[in-house]
MARTIKOL-133181 format. One record per residue (C-alpha): residue number from 1; residue in one letter; x, y, z. Coordinates in Angstrom, 3 decimals. Each point is the difference from the previous one (the first is absolute). Example, Ala and Ser with C-alpha at 12.3 -4.5 7.8 and 13.67 -1.06 7.14 Angstrom:
2
PT mardren dodo       xx       yy       zz
PT       1    a   12.300   -4.500    7.800
PT       2    s    1.370    3.440   -0.660
//
This chain:
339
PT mardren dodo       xx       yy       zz
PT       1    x    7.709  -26.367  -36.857
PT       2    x   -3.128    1.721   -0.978
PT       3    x   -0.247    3.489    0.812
PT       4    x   -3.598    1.614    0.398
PT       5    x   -0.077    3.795    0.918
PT       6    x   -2.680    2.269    1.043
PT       7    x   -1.887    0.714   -3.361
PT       8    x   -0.050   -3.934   -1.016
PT       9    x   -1.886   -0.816    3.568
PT      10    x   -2.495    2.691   -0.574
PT      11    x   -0.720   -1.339   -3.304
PT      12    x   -0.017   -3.613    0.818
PT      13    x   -2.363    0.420    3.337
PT      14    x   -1.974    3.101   -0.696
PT      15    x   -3.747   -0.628   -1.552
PT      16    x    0.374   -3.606    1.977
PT      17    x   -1.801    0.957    2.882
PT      18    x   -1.810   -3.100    0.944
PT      19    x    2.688   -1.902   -1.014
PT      20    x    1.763    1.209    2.565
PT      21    x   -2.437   -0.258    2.235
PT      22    x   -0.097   -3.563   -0.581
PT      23    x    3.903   -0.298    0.357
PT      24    x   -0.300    1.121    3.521
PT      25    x   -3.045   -1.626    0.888
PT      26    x    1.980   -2.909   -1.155
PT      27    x    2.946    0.703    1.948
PT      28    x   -1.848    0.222    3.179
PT      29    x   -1.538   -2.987   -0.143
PT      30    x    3.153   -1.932   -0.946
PT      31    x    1.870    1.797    3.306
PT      32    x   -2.828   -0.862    2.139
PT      33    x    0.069   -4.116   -1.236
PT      34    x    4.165    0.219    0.740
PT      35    x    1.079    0.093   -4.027
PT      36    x    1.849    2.586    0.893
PT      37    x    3.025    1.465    1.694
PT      38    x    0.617    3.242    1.317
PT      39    x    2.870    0.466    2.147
PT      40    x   -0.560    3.562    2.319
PT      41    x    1.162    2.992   -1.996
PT      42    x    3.447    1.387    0.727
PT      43    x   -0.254    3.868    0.748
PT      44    x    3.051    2.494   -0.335
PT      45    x    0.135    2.736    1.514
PT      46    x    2.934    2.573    0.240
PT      47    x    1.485    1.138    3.137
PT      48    x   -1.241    3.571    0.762
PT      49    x   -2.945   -0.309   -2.367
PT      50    x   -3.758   -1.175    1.459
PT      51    x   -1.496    0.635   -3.178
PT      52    x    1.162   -1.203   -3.164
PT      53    x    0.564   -3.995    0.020
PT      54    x    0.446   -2.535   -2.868
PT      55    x   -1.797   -3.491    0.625
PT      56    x    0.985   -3.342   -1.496
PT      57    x   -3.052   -2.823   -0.017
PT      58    x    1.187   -3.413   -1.643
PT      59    x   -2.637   -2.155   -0.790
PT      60    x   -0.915   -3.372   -2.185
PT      61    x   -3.616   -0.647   -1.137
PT      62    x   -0.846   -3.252   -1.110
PT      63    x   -3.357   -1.035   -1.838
PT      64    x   -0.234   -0.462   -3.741
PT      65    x    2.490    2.553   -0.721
PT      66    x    2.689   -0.027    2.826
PT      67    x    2.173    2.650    0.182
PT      68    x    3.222    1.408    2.339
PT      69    x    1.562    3.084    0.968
PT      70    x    0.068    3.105    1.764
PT      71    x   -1.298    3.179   -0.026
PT      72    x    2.858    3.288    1.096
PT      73    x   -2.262    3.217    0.974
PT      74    x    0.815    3.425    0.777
PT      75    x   -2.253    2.309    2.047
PT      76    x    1.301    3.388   -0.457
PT      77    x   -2.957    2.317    1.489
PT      78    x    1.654    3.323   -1.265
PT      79    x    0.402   -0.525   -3.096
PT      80    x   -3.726    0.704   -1.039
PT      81    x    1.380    3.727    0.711
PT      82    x    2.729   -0.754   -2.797
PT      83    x   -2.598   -0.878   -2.366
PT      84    x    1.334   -3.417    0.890
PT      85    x   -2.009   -3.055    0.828
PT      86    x   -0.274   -1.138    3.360
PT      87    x    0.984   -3.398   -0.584
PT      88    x    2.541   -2.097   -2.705
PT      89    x    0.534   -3.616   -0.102
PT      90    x    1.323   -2.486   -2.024
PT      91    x   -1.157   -3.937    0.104
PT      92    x    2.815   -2.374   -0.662
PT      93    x   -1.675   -3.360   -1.484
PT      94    x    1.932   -3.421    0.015
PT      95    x   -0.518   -3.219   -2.082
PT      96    x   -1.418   -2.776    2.259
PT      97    x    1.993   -2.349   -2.666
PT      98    x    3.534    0.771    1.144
PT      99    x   -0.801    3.151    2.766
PT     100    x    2.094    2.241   -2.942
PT     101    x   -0.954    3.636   -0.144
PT     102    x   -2.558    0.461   -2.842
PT     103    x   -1.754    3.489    0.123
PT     104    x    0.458    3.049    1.415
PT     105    x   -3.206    2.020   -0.153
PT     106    x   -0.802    3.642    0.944
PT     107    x   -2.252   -0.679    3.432
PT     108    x   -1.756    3.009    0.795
PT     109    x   -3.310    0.094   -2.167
PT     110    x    0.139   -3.962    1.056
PT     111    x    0.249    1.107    3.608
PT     112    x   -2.617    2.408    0.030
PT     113    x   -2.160   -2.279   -2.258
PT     114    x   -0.236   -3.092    2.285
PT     115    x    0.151    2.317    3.107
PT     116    x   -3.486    1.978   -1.229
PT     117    x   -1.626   -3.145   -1.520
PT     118    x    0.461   -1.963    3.239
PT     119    x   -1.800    3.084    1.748
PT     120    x   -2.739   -0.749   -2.860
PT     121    x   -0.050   -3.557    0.420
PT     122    x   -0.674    0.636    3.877
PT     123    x   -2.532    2.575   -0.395
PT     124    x   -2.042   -2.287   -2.685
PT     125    x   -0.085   -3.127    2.667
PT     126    x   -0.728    2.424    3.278
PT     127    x   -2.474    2.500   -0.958
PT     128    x   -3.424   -0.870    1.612
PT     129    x   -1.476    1.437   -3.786
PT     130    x    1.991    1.367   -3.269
PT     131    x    0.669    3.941    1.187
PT     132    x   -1.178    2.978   -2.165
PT     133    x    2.843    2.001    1.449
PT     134    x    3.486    0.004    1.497
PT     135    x    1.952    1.749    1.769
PT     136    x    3.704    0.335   -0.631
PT     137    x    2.305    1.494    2.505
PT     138    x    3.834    0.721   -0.861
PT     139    x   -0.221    1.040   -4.010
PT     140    x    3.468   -1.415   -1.507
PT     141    x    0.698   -3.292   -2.620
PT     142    x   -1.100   -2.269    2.154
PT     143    x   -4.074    1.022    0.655
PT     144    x    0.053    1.259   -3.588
PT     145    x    0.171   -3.832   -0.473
PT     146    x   -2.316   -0.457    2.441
PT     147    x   -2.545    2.018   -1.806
PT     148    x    0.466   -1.465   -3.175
PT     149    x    0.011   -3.918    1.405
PT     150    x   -3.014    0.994    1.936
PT     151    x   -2.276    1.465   -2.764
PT     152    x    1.270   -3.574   -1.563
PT     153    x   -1.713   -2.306    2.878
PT     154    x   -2.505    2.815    1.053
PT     155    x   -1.259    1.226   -3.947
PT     156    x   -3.168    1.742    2.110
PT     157    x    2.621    2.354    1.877
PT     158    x   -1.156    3.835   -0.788
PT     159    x    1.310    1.611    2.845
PT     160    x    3.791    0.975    1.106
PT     161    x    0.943    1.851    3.023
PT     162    x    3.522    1.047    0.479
PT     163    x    2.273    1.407    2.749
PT     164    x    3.770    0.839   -0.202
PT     165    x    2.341    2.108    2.287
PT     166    x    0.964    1.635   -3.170
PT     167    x   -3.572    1.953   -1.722
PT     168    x    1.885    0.439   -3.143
PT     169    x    1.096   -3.471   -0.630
PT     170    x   -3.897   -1.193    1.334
PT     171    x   -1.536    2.415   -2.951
PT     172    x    2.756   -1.825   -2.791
PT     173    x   -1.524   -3.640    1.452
PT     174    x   -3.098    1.764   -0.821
PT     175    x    0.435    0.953   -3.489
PT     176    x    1.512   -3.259   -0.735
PT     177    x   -2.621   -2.437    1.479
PT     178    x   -2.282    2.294   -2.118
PT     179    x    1.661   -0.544   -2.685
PT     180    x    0.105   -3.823    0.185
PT     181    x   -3.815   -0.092    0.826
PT     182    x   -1.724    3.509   -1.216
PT     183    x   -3.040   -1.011    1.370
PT     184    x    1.307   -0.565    3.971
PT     185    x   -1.176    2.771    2.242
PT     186    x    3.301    0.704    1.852
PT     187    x    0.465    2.104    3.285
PT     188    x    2.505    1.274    2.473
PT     189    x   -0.391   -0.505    3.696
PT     190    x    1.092    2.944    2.312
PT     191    x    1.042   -2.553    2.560
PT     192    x    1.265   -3.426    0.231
PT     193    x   -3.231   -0.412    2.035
PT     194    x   -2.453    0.862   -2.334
PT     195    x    1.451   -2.115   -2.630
PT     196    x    0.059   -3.072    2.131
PT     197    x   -3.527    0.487    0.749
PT     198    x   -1.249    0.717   -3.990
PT     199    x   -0.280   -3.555   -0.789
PT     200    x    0.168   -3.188    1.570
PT     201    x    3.215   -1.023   -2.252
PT     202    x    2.992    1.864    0.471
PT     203    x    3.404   -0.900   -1.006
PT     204    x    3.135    1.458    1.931
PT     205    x    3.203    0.597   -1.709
PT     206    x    2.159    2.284    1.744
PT     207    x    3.809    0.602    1.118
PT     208    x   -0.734   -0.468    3.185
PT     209    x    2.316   -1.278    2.634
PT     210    x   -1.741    0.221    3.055
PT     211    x   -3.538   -0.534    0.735
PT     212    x   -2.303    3.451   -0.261
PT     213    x   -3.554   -1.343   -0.526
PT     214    x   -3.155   -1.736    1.414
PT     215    x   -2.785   -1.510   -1.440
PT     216    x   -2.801    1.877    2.258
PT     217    x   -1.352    1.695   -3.772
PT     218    x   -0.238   -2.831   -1.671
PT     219    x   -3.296   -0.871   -1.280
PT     220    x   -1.793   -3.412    1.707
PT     221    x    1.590   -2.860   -1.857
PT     222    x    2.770    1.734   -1.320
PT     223    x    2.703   -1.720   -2.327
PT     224    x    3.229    1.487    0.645
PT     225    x    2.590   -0.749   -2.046
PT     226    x    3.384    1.037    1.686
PT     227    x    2.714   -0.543   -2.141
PT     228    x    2.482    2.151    1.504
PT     229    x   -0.220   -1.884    3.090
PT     230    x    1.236    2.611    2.277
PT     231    x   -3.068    2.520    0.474
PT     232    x   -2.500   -1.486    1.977
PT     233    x    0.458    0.262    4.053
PT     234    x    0.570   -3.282    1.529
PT     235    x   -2.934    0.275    1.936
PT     236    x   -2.047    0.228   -3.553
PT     237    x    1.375   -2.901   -1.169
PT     238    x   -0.813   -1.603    3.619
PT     239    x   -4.183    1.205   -0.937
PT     240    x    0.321   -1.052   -3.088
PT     241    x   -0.728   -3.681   -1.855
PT     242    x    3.615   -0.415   -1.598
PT     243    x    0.496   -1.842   -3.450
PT     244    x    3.699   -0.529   -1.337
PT     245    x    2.271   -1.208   -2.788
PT     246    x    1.984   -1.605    2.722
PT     247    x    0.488    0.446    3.913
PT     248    x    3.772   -0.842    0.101
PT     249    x    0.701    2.144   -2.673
PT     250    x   -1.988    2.685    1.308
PT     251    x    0.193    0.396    3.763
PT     252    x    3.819    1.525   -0.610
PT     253    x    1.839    2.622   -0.617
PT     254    x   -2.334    2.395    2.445
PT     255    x   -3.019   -0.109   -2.149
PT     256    x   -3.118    0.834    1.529
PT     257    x   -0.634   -3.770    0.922
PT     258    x    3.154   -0.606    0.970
PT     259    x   -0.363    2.559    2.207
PT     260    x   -3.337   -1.188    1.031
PT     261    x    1.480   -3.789    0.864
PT     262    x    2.604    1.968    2.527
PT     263    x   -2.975    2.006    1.294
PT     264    x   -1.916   -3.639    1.073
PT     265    x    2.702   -2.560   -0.429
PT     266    x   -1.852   -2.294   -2.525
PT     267    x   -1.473    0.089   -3.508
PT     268    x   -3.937   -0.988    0.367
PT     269    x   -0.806    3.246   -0.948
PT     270    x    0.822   -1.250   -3.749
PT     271    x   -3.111   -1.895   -0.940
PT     272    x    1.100   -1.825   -3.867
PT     273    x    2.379    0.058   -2.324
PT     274    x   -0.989    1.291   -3.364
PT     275    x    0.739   -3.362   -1.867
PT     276    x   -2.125   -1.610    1.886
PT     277    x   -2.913    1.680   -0.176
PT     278    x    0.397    0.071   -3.864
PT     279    x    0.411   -3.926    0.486
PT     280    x   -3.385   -0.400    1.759
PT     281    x    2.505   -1.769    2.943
PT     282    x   -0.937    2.856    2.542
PT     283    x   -2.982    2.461    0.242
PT     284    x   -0.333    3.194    1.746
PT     285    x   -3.438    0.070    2.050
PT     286    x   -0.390    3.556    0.676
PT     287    x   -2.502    2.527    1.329
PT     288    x   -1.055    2.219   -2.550
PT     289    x    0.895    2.936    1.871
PT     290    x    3.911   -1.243    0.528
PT     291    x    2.768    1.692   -1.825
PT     292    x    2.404   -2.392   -1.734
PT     293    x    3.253    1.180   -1.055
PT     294    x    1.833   -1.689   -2.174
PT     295    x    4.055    0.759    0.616
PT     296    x    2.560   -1.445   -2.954
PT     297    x    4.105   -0.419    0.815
PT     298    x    0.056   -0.711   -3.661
PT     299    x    0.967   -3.510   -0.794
PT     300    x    3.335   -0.279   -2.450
PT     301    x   -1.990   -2.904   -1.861
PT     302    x   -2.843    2.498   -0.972
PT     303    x    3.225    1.952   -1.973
PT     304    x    1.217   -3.324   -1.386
PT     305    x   -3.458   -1.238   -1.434
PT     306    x    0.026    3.635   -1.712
PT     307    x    3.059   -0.180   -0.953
PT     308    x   -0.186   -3.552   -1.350
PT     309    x   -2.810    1.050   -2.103
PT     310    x    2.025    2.960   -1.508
PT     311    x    2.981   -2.178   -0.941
PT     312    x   -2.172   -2.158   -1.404
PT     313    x   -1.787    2.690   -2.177
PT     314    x    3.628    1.625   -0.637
PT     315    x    1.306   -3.219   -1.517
PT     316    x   -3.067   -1.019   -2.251
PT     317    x   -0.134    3.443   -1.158
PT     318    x    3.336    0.009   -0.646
PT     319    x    0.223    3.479    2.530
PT     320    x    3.042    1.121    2.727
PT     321    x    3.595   -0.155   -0.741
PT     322    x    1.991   -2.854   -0.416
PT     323    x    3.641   -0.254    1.752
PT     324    x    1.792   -2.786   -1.242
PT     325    x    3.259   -0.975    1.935
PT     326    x   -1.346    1.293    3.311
PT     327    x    1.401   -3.440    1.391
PT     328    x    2.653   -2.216   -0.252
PT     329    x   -0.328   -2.528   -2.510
PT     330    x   -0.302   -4.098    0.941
PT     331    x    2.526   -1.184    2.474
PT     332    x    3.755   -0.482   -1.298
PT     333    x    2.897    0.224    1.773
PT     334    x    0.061    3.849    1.385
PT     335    x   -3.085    0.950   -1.660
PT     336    x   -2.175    0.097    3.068
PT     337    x    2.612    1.325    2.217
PT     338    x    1.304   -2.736    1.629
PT     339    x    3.514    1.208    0.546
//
């Protein structure tokens, strides 16, 4: 068993941006031809508590390098206030030789990785031109990874507009996005309104659990990338041209669409798929003045193809710790626990 921690996936992924990018681009288009399977996520929940949750999403992805497993994340929205990270997860890889347990790698940075590139990926194949500016609404791990996978598809973007609940933690996003890129011009929106209207990209990443917001700012032809699925009214979404990783996985688990399928009692409000539209299989004929928004459940194979790549990295470079014995050795007698 191959153990990869926190500082090992940083190393291995970070400065691989468009690799990355490629991974997921990948992935989709794999999911969206069948080569793939991804059974609904489990999510627990504690009795008392409608809050903090911890989601399982098994998943196999086939293609040249096929790979099985499961991703186990925590969502823990107080602990920013601890100095804590929202979210910790751990991705559980097994060997599609004899299904044995073969890594166990620290899934967080993957997590937020393949969650912000997807957002990328979308924005690159729905914007009606390559943005100058963004706007990025909720400023926590997630759309700091938007930022960075964005300047990586978008090199032209000069502009940032931010909005958080919190005007402290908004002016921190600030200084680090400046950091990354000295030369971005970076403000912060009074409102959530003003933000959404700044730019006709904006990415939402909030902890949101019921729906708040409309898209009646948004510039003509707005690209809206909600990835925390829950802030946008139903009746936005309804307005709306509606692009998604997948429609089963995402019209669940009171999302804004889910919500909006309850609302009308079908899904042709959802217009493509993301896969297929990277595919060439399905376009999206739209008037220039529509808003798309593009809403993610987050596929488990997107976490699998990162984390395939890491093991892969880990064991060439000769990275992660090494548990020998984790198992029971070949089949004799009692040693697999037949008594």
């Amino acid at each position: 068993m191959l153990v990869i921690g926190h500082a090992e996936v940083e190393h291995l992924l970070g400065g691989d941006d468009e690799r990355v990018l490629d991974l997921v681009r990948e992935a989709y288009r794999l999911h969206d031809t069948g080569a793939s399977a991804v059974p609904h996520s489990v999510f627990l929940r504690f009795p008392g508590d409608d809050v903090n949750r911890v989601i399982g999403l098994p998943a196999f992805l086939g293609g040249a390098r096929p790979v099985a497993g499961m991703k186990w994340i925590a969502s823990f929205p107080g602990n920013p206030a601890s100095g804590l990270e929202r979210a910790s997860a751990a991705i559980l890889l097994n060997s599609m030789d004899d299904g044995h347990p073969v890594a166990l790698i620290e899934g967080a940075r993957i997590s937020a990785k393949r969650t912000a590139a997807s957002a990328a990926v979308a924005a690159e194949a729905l914007a009606l031109e390559p943005p100058a500016g963004a706007a990025l609404i909720g400023c926590g791990v997630i759309n700091f990874e938007v930022f960075r996978f964005l300047t990586t598809v978008f090199p032209g973007l000069a502009e940032l507009t931010l909005f958080d609940t919190d005007p402290a933690r908004a002016a921190r996003f600030a200084e680090r996005c400046a950091a990354v890129l000295p030369w971005i011009k970076v403000r912060t929106a009074e409102t959530i309104g003003d933000a959404m209207a700044a730019h006709p990209l904006t990415s939402i990443a909030t902890t949101a659990s019921t729906p708040h917001l409309d898209l009646s700012r948004c510039r003509p032809g707005a690209v809206v990338l909600h990835v925390s699925l829950r802030d946008l009214t139903a009746d936005a979404i309804l307005g709306a041209r509606n692009v998604v990783d997948d429609a089963d996985h995402v019209c669940r688990e009171r999302t804004s669409l889910h919500l909006a399928e309850q609302q009308v009692g079908h899904r042709d409000f959802i217009d493509a798929p993301i896969g297929a539209l990277l595919r060439g299989t399905v376009t999206l004929d739209r008037d220039p003045a529509e808003v798309v928004v593009f809403s993610p459940f987050g596929l488990g194979a997107l976490d699998l193809a990162l984390a395939a790549r890491v093991h892969d990295e880990a064991v060439r470079q000769g990275r992660g710790a090494r548990f020998d014995g984790f198992l029971p050795g070949p089949a004799n007698g009692t040693a697999n626990g037949t008594a």
